[in-house]
N, C-alpha and C positions, 0 to 999 in steps of 0.2 A: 504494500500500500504506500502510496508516494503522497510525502505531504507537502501540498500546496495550497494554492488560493480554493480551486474545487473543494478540499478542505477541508479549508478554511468557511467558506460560508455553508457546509453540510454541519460543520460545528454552530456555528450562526442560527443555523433552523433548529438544530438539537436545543441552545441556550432559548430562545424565542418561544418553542413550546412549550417549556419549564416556566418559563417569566407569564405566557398567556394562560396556561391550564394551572397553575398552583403547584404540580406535581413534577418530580423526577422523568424522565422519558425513559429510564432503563430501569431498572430494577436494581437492589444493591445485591441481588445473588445473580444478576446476567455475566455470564464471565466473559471477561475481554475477547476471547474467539466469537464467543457468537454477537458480540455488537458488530466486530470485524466482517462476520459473516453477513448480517443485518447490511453492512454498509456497501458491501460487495452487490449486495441483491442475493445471495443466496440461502436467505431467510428471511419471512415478511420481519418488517420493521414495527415495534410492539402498537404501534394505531394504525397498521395496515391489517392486523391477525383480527379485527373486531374485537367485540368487550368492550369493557372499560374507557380504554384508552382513544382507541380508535371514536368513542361516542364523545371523548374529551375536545379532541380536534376540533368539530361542529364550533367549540366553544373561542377560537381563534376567530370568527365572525370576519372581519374583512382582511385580515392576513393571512388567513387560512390559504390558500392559494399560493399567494406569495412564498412562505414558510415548506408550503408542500413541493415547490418549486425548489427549496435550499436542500429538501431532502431527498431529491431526486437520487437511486442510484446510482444512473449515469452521469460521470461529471461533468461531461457537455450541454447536459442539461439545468447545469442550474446555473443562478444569472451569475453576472460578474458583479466586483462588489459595487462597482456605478451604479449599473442597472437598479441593483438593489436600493442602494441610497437612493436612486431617483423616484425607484417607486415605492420607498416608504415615505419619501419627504411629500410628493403627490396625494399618499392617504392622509395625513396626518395633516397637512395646510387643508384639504378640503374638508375634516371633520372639523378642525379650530374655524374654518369662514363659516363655515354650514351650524357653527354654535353661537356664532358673533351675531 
């Protein structure tokens, strides 16, 4: 596994669902291989297996998307960190004008 910016914002989506749902994304008994494996795609990712967690996601409301985007397991698929900044700065100006 190579660490780079790809990453770097799959870490990004991991911290994001933590901050949005209240909760851990992994479990403290998932052992480092199978997050490894999780991240690879060779294991659903614990809010792709349904349950729980999976019904947590819902709970990300308009980042949802976004965040599901950082946790792509292809790394080509997820944004770059501009992208990203550009389109969390887009949500967040338009929920502050849309409250003003």
């Amino acid at each position: 596994m190579v660490a780079d910016a790809a990453a770097d914002i799959w870490a990004l989506g991991v911290v994001a669902f933590e901050l949005m749902t209240y909760e851990p994304a992994f479990s403290q008994l998932t052992a480092r291989r199978e997050i490894d494996d999780m991240h690879l795609g060779k294991r659903p990712l614990p809010w792709e297996a349904g349950g729980e967690k999976h019904a947590r996601m819902g709970e990300l409301r308009g980042m949802q998307a976004s965040v599901q985007q950082c946790l792509s397991h292809n790394p080509g698929d997820r944004p770059s960190a501009a992208d990203l900044i550009a389109a969390w700065d887009r949500m967040f100006d338009r929920g502050a004008t849309q409250r003003a």
